[in-house]
C-alpha positions as a printed Julia matrix, in Angstrom:
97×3 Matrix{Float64}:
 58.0   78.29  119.0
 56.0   75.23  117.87
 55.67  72.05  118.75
 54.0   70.33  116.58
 50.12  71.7   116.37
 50.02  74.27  119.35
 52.46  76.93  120.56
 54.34  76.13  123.34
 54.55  79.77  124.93
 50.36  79.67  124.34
 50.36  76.57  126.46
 52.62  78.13  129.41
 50.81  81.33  128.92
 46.76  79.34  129.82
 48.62  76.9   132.29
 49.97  79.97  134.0
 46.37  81.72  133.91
 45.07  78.59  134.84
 46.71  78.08  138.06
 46.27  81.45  139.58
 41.8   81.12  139.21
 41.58  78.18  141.82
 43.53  80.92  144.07
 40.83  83.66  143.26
 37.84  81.4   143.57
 39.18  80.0   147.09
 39.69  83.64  148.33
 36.7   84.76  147.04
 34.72  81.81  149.02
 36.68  82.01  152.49
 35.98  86.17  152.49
 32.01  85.25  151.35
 32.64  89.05  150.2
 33.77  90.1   146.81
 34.98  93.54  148.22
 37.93  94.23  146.2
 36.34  92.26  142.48
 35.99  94.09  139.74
 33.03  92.55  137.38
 34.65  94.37  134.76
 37.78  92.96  134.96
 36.24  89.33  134.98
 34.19  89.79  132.27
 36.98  91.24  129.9
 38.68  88.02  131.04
 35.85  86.09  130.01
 35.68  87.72  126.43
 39.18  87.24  126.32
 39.15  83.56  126.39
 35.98  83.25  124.28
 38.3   85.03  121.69
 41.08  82.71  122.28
 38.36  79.74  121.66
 37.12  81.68  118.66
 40.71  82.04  116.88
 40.97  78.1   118.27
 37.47  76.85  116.3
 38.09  79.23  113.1
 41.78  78.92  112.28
 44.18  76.21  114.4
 42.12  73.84  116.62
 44.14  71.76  118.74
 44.34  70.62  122.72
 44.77  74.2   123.7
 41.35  74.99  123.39
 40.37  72.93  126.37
 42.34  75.26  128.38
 40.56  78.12  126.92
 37.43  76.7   128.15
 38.1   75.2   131.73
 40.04  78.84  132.45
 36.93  80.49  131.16
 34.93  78.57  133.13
 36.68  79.13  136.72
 36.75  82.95  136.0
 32.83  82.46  135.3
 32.91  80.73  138.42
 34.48  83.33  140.29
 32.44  86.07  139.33
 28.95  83.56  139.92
 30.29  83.49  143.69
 31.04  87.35  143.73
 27.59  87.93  142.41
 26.21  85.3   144.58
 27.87  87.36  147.82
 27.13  90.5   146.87
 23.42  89.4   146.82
 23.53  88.09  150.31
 25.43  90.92  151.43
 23.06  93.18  149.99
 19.98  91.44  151.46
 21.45  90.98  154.98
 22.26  95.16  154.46
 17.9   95.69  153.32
 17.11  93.31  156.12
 18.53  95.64  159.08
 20.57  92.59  160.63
């Protein structure tokens, strides 16, 4: 179904996505461990959404593609916080303490 220049199912589909990354990015911040996080899984996310902006600058810009990009951008900021924890975990773990 279309409504006018974008896809109304595409738009429930990223606004759905969209809400459930604030939840993952607060979690991942109150544990300060990413225990659990798969950097595989994020990063297939991530080249998900770069497709999606891809498709979005090649054949049928429109609105949408801001959602591409601020979704892409809290699941990059998820995994920059599980990376960062790991790395403190890790050095606490070397450190003895």
């Amino acid at each position: 179904m279309e409504f006018g220049n974008f896809s109304i199912w595409e738009v429930i589909m990223m606004v759905c996505f969209g809400f459930s990354w604030p939840f993952a990015i607060v979690k991942t911040v109150k544990a300060k461990n990413p225990a659990g996080k798969s950097y595989l899984f994020l990063t297939m996310i991530i080249i998900g959404y770069a497709a999606g902006c891809v498709h979005k600058l090649l054949h049928k810009m429109d609105w949408v593609f801001a959602l591409y990009v601020i979704n892409a951008l809290m699941v990059a900021t998820d995994m920059v916080l599980c990376l960062y924890y790991q790395h403190k975990l890790n050095r606490k773990k070397d450190s003895g303490v």
